[in-house]
BANU-37252 format. One record per residue (C-alpha): residue in three letters; x, y, z. Coordinates in steps of 0.25 Angstrom, whole numbers, plus 5000, padded with zeros to 4 digits. Layout:
N
ALAXYZ;...
//
This chain:
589
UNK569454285431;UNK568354305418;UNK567654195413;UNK568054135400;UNK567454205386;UNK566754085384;UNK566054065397;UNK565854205397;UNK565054215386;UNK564054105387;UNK563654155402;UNK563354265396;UNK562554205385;UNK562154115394;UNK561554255405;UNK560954335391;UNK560254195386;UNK559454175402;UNK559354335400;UNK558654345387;UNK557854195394;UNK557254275406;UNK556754395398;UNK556054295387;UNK555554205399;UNK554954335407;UNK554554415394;UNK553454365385;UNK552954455373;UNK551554525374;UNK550754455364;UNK550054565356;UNK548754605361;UNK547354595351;UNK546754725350;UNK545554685357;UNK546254655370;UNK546754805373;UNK545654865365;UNK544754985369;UNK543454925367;UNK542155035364;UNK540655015365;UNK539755075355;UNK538255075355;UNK537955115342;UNK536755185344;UNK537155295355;UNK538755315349;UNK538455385337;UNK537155435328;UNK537755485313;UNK536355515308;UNK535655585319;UNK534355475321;UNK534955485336;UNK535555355335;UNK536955315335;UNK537455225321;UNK538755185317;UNK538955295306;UNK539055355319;UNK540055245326;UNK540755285313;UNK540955425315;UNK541555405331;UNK542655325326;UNK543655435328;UNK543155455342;UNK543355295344;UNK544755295340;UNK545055415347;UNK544355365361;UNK545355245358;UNK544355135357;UNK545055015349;UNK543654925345;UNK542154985345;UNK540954885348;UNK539654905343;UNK538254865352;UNK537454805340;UNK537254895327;UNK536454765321;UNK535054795315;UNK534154765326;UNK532754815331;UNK533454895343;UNK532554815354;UNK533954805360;UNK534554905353;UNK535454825344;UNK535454685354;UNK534354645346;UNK534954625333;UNK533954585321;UNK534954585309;UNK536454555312;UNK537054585299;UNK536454745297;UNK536454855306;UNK535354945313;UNK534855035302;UNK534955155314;UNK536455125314;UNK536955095299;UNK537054995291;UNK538054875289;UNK538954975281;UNK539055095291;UNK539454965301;UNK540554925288;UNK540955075290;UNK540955095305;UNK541954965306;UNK542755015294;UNK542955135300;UNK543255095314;UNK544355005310;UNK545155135303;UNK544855185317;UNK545555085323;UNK544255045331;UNK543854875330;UNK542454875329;UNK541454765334;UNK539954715334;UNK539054685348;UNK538554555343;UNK537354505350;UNK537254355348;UNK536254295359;UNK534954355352;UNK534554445338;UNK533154535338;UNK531754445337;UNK531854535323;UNK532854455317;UNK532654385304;UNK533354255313;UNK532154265324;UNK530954295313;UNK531354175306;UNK531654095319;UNK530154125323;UNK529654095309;UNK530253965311;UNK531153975299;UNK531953865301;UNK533353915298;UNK533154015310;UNK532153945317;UNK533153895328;UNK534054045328;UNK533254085342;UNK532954005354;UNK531553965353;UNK530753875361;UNK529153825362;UNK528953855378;UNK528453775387;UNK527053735392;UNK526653785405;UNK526153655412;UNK525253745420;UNK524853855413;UNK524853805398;UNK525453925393;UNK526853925385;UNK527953975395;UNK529554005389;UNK530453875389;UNK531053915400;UNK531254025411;UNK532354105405;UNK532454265407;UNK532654365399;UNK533954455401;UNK533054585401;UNK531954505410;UNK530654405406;UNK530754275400;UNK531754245390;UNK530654185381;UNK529654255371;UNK528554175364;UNK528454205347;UNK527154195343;UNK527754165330;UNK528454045333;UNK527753995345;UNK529053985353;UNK529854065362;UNK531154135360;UNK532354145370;UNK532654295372;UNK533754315382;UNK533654465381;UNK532254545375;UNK531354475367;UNK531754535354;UNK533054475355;UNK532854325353;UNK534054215357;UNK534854165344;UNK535054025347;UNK536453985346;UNK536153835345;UNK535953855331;UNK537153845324;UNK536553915312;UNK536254025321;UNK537654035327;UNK538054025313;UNK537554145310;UNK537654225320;UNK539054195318;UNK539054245305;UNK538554375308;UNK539854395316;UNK540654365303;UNK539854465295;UNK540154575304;UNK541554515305;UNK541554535291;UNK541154685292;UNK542454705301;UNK542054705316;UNK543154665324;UNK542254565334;UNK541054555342;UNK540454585355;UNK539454475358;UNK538254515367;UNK537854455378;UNK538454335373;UNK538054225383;UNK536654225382;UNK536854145368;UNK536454005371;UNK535553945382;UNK535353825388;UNK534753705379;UNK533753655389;UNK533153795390;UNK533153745405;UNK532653855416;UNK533753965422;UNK533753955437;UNK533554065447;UNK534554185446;UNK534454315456;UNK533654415449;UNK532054455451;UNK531054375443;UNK530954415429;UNK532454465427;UNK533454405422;UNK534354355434;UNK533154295438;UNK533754165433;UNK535154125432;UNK535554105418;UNK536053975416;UNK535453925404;UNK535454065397;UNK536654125397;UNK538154075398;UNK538053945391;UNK539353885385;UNK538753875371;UNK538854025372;UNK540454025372;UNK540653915360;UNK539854025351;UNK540754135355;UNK542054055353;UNK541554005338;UNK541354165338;UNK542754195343;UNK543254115333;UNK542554175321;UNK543354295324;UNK544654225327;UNK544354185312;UNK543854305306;UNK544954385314;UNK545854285306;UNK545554315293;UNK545454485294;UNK546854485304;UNK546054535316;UNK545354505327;UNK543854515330;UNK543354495344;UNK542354445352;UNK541954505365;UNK540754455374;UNK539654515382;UNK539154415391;UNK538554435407;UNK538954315413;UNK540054255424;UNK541454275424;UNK541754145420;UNK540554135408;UNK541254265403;UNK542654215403;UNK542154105394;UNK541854185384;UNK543454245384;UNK543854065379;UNK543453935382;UNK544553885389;UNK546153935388;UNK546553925375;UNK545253885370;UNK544353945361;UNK544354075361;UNK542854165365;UNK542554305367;UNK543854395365;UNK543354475378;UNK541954455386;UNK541454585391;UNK541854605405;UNK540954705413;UNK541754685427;UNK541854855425;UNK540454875423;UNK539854775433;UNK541154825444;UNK541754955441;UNK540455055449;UNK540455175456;UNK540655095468;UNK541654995464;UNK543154995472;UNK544554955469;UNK544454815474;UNK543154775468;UNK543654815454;UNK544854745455;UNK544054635458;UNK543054675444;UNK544354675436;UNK544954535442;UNK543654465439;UNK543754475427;UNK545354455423;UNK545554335435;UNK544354265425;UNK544754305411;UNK545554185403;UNK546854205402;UNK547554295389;UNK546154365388;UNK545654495387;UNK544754575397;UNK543754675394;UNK543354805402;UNK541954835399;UNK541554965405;UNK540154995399;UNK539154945389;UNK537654965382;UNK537354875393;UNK537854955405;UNK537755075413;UNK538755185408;UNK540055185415;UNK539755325420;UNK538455285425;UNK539055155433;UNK540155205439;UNK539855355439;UNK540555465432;UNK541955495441;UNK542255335438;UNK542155345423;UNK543455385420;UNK544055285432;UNK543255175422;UNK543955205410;UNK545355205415;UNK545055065422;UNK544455015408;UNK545455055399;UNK546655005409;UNK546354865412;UNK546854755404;UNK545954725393;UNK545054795382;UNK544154905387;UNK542754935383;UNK541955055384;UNK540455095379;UNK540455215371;UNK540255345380;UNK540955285394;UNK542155365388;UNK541455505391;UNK540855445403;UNK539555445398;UNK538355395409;UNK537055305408;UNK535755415406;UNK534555355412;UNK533555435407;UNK533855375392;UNK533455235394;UNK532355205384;UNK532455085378;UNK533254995388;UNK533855035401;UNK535455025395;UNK535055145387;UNK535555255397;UNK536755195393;UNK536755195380;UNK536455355376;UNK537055425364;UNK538555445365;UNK538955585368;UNK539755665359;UNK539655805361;UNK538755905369;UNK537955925354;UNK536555885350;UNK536455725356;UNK537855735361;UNK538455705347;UNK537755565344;UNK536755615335;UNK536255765328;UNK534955705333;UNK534355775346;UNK533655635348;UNK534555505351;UNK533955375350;UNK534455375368;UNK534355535375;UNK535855575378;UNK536455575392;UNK536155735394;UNK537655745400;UNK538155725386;UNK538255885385;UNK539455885395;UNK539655715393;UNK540155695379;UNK541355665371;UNK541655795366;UNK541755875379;UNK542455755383;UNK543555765372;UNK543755895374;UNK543955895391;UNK545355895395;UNK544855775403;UNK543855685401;UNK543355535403;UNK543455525386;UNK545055585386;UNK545155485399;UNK544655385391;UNK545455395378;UNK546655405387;UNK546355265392;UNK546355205379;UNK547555235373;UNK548155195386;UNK547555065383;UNK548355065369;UNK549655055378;UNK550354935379;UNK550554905393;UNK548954915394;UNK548954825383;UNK549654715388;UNK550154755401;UNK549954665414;UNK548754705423;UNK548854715439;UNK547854765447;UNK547454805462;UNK546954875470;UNK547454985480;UNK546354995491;UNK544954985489;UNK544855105481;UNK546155095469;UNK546254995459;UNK547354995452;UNK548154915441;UNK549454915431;UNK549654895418;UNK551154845416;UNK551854785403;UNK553354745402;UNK554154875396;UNK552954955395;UNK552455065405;UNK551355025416;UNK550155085420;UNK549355085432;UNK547855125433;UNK547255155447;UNK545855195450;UNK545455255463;UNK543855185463;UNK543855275476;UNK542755405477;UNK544055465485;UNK545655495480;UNK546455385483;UNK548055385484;UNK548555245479;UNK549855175482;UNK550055085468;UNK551355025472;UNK550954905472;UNK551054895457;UNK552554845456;UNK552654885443;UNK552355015442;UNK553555125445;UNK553455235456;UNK553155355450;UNK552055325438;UNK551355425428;UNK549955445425;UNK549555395412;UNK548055435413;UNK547255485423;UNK545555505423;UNK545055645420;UNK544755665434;UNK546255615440;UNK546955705449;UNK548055655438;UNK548455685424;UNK549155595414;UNK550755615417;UNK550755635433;UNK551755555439;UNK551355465451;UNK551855385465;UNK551555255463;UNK551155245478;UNK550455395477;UNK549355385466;UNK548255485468;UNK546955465465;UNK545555525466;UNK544255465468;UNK543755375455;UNK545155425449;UNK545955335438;UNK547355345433;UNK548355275427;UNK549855285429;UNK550955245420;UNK552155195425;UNK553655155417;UNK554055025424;UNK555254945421;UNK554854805417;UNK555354655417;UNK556254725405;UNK557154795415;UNK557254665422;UNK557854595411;UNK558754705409;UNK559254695421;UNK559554555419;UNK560354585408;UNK561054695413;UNK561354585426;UNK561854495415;UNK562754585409;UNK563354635423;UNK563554495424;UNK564454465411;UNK565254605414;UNK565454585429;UNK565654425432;UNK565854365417;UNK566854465411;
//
């Protein structure tokens, strides 16, 4: 006998209302992601990119003119190594005016322009901001050493001390320059010594002067007003030093370099995190009043733990850097490096990130050896598909996206410039950077069969690969989806992208010099048979081969990545309902 109506319909209610319950308790709404935490982040050293007026060095008429290609490669925000006037002693690290720019790459207007235009190319463009120390030609540290008492306290200065044997004036202290020697020169001038943590021509600004931070800080608002969207601070945690001045233990290194002392009272100290949250703040505020949001990001060389410091304070706390720089891929991924211990690279860095953060991929700077150069040509391409696949935002210094290499033979003013030559274009007079047979660094001579020309018009190529990856990157499920990673022997690592409703993916690289068959079935969620969403020039697959699950064939230093239709927990709730109204039909009517 039937239930009554009445009964009927409110266990029925009653099944729909715990229904609809489960799918709100299991399924929460993705919140909306900022751009910068999925964006394709791209390195450009202004000098070697792009020379618009043939003197042989690069400009940003010339930044200007390779917007197209920018957009094109996929890149969502530039940054800029420093275009600030500056006596070039560092090539731009040494800034001595803030508020103009280098006379050999513009003026403050061709800067207006270049940002102007990069917006309309839907391209964010920031400013390598360099906060620890300004040129010794600086109006700051030529009044500071005339003892002009606004700026008399700008720099760090100190008397010395009296060597009680000797007589003779010594430094305060024993500290050691980052490039080697003492961390102290004497001006004749003032008859005291300056702290320089790096060359002697870039003095330490001293932070414990509030009208100092005061202005430094307002160099970032007059920028801001121009129209960056945020700021990469350089080598960030060198800003403050110990009060005392006290004497750094012993480190590890020889005597005379640098990590012949551990640097405990010059680098890392916690004064060093309240500036970059007052700093965090400014663009929160800033970001406030234009509707967008302007960035921080953070170069510092420190521990894991200092480094995660600079992401917040404490959970929910004031907010810092919106990514610290991570180098795990520069310092791990090597010609020699396996599955497991990359693995291992990638967890070191997400098992210690704060919670509801976002990672960075660093793959190359101005500061390192080319990625070509480090891991060797067949990995380049293996590289770029890791990079652009990993949770996070990506960044790449201009030329990896051809695979160019490090050239030895052009180190003439530091030994970072073999990795800093002219960008190459074409196979044309100077490769396309400059109608000027003579560039400011020689070319690599592979840019005759290296360039981005040849590239462009290969059938395959590390540039098509790379522009591949980035509109990958635009998908959602590589947006937001959920990250799980292993590794298949010593030689595969492996990992899947997977969002409710949306397809999955599943990127595996053989790190091995020999082909390897992998088994990925330990990847629950992925079907049986997949499809190959992008594989690297080299791949003995092509984009739209199907693929056992437990039969992926690789070769040696191949990458691919597979696509696979899964059904999610939405199919689980439908199944509930349709159990519910099996139910209704079968017991209740």
């Amino acid at each position: 006998m039937a239930a009554p109506l009445v009964f009927r319909v409110s266990i029925v209610t009653l099944l729909l209302v715990c229904a609809a319950s489960q799918i709100t308790a299991t399924v929460r709404d993705l919140e909306e992601k900022d751009w910068y935490e999925h964006a394709t982040f791209y390195q450009i050293y202004p000098r070697s990119f792009k020379d618009s007026n043939g003197d042989g060095i690069g400009d940003l008429k010339g930044i200007t003119s390779k917007l197209e290609y920018l957009a094109g490669l996929g890149i969502d925000a530039a940054w800029l190594s420093p275009p600030f006037k500056s006596p070039l002693r560092d090539f731009g690290y040494d800034v001595s005016d803030f508020y103009d720019i280098q006379p050999e790459y513009g003026t403050v207007a061709d800067m207006e322009e270049l940002i102007e235009e990069s917006h309309r190319h839907g391209i964010k463009l920031m400013l390598d901001f360099i906060p620890n120390h300004s040129s010794d030609e600086h109006q700051w540290f030529i009044e500071s050493a005339r003892g002009n008492p606004t700026y008399r306290d700008y720099y760090v200065w100190h008397p010395g001390r009296i060597n009680s044997v000797t007589g003779v004036r010594e430094p305060p202290n024993n500290w050691i320059s980052v490039f080697g020697g003492s961390a102290w020169k004497f001006h004749e001038g003032r008859g005291e010594y300056y702290l320089h943590q790096f060359t002697d021509k870039q003095p330490d600004l001293n932070y414990r002067n509030p009208a100092l931070l005061r202005d430094m800080t307002a160099m970032l608002s007059f920028w801001l007003g121009k129209g960056v969207d945020g700021f990469r601070l350089d080598a960030i945690n060198h800003m403050f030093e110990d009060e005392q001045l006290r004497d750094e233990p012993p480190g590890w290194g020889p005597p005379g370099s640098y990590d012949e002392l551990d640097h405990i009272y010059t680098k890392d100290n916690p004064d060093t995190y309240e500036v970059v949250y007052g700093w965090r703040q400014l663009c929160e505020d800033y970001g406030r009043q234009t509707g967008k949001t302007i960035i921080l990001m953070t170069e510092a060389y420190a521990s894991i733990e200092n480094t995660m410091r600079y992401y917040e304070e404490s959970p929910g706390g004031r907010q810092g850097a919106h990514m610290p720089f991570n180098f795990q891929l520069i310092y791990d991924f090597n010609s020699d490096q396996n599955a497991i211990g990359l693995k291992q690279s990638i967890d070191f860095w997400l098992n210690h990130m704060p919670a509801r953060q976002t990672p960075s991929w660093v793959a190359g700077s101005h500061d390192h050896s080319r990625v070509a150069s480090r891991v060797g040509l067949v990995k380049v391409d293996q590289l770029l598909t890791l990079l652009h696949t990993l949770p996070g935002t990506s960044i790449t210094y201009y030329g990896e996206e051809i695979g160019m290499l490090d050239y030895k033979a052009a180190e003439q003013f530091d030994n970072r410039d073999p990795n800093r030559t002219p960008m190459q274009w074409d196979n044309t007079i100077s490769s396309g950077f400059s109608t000027n047979r003579t560039t400011w660094l020689p070319l690599h001579p592979d840019y005759p069969t290296r360039n981005v020309a040849m590239q462009e018009s290969a059938d395959k190529s590390t540039l098509k690969h790379f522009r591949t990856m980035t509109k990958l990157r635009r998908h959602r499920t590589m947006i937001d989806g959920e990250f799980t990673h292993r590794t298949v022997g010593r030689d595969v690592y492996a990992f899947s992208r997977d969002l409710h409703g949306e397809d999955s993916f599943v990127t595996v690289l053989n790190m091995a010099a020999e082909g390897r068959t992998v088994d990925l079935g330990d990847f629950v969620n992925l079907p049986a048979s997949l499809t190959v969403e992008i594989a690297q020039p080299n791949s003995n697959y092509k984009a739209g081969d199907e693929v056992s699950i437990h039969q992926v064939k690789l070769l040696a230093h191949d990458s691919v990545v597979l696509r696979g239709v899964v059904s999610g927990s939405a199919t689980v709730h439908l199944s509930l309902a349709v159990a519910i109204l099996a139910f209704v039909k079968n017991v209740l009517f």
